[in-house]
N, C-alpha and C positions, 0 to 999 in steps of 0.2 A: 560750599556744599554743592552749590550747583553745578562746578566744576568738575567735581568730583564723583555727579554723576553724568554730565556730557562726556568725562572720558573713560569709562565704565560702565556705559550705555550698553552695550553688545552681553556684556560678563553677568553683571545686574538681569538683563531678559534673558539668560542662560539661566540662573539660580532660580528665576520662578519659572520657567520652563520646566527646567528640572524636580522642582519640588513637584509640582501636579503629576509629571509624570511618573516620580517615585511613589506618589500616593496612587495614581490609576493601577501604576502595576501591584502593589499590596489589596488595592479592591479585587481586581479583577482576578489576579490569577494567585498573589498570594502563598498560604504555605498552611497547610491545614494540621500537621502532625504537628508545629510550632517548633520544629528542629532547627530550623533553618536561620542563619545569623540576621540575614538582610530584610527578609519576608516575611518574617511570621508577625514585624511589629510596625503600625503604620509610624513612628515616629522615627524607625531606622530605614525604612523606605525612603522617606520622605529626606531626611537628612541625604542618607546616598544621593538618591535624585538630586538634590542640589550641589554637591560636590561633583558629580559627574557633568551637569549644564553646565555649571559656571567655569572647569576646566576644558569642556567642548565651545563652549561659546567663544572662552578667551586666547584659543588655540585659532579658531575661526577668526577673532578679530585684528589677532598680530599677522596671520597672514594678510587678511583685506587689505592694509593699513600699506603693509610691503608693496603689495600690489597698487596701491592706489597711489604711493609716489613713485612708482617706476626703477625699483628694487627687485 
């Protein structure tokens, strides 16, 4: 287990990054007519937000990774 979050450390702080920031954005700005697929409900906010961190995060971590062995 612990393994396997040393090496999904980066991906992992991406998913809760994500989550808070798909829920600030459904607080703050939101979708008032309730039209709206992503925004009108905080628990698809919240989802997205984690699906977009954790794909930025682990995008961000494959390159470090390249970069830090001289690739």
């Amino acid at each position: 287990m612990t393994r396997f979050l040393k090496k999904y450390k980066l991906t992992l702080t991406g998913t809760i990054v994500g989550a808070i920031g798909g829920y600030a954005y459904y607080y703050f700005v939101g979708c008032a007519s309730g039209s709206c697929a992503i925004t009108s409900s905080p628990i698809n906010s919240t989802i997205y937000g984690i699906l977009m961190g954790g794909l930025l995060f682990n995008m961000v971590e494959s390159e470090f990774k390249k970069f830090k062995n001289g690739k």
